[in-house]
Structures are given as structure tokens and as C-alpha cells.
C-alpha positions as CSV (number, residue, x, y, z in Angstrom):
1,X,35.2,11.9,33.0
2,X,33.9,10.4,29.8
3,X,30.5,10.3,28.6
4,X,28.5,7.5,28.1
5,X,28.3,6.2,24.5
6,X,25.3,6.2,22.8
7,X,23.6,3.6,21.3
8,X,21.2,4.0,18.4
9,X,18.3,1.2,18.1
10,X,16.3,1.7,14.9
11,X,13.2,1.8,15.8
12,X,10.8,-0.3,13.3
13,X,8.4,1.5,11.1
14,X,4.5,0.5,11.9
15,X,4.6,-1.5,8.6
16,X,7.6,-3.1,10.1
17,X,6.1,-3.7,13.1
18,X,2.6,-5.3,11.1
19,X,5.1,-7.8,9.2
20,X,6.8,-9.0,11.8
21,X,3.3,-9.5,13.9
22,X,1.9,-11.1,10.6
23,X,5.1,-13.8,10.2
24,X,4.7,-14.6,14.1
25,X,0.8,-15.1,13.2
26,X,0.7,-16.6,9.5
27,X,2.1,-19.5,7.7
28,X,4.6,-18.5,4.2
29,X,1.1,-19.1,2.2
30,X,-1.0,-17.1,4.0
31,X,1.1,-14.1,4.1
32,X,1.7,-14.5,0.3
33,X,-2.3,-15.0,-0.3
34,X,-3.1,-11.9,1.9
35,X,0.2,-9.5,0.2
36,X,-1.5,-11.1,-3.2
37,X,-5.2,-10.1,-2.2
38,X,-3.5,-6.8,-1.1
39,X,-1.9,-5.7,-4.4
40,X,-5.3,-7.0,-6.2
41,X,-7.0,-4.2,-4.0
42,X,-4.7,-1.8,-5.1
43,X,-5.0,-2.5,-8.7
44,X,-9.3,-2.7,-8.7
45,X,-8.9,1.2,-7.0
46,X,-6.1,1.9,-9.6
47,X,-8.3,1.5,-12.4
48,X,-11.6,2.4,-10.9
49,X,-9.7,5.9,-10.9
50,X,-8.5,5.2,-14.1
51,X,-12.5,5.1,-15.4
52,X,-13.6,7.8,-13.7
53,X,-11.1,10.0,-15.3
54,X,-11.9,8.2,-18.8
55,X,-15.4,8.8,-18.3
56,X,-15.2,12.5,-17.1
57,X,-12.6,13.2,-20.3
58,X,-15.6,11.8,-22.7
59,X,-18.4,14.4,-20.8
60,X,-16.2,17.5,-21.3
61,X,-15.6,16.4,-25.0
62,X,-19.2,15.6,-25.5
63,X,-20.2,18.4,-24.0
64,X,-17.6,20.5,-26.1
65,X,-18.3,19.2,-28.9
66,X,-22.1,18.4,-29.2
């Protein structure tokens, strides 16, 4: 008696799963405005890090060197 075979379905990540909800949902343009919007949020927190760590590198060399 043989076994059964198996079969292996991929099952889709949750960002998988979001996209394919999102093109069932959205028009092309509206997908690329909110991926666009997206990135743009990911950028602003990028560099709001970027000037906290400037501004705390200028307090410890003010502070170093008075």
C-alpha cells in the first residue's frame, strides 16, 4: 500500500495576503498613491531619526568641549 502524496500549498505571507485584498479593493492609481504615501512615511521617520542622532552628537560635543 502506497502513501498518499503530499501536496505543499504555500501559504501567503500577511503582506501577501494585504496586497492581494488591496488589488481586489483599489484601482492601479490608488494602490500606487497609497505604496507612494507609504514609502514617504518611511522616509519623514528615516530622517526624523536621522536628526535626533545629529542633534544628540552636537550635545555630547558641546558638552565635551565647552
Amino acid at each position: 500500500m502506497q502513501a498518499a502524496p503530499v501536496r505543499a500549498t504555500a501559504i501567503p505571507s500577511f503582506t501577501n495576503a494585504l496586497r492581494a485584498v488591496e488589488s481586489l479593493l483599489l484601482s492601479s492609481g490608488q494602490r500606487t498613491a497609497r505604496r507612494n504615501a507609504w514609502t514617504s512615511v518611511l522616509e519623514d521617520r528615516r530622517r526624523a531619526k536621522d536628526r535626533v542622532e545629529a542633534q544628540r552628537v552636537l550635545e555630547q560635543t558641546y558638552i565635551v568641549r565647552p
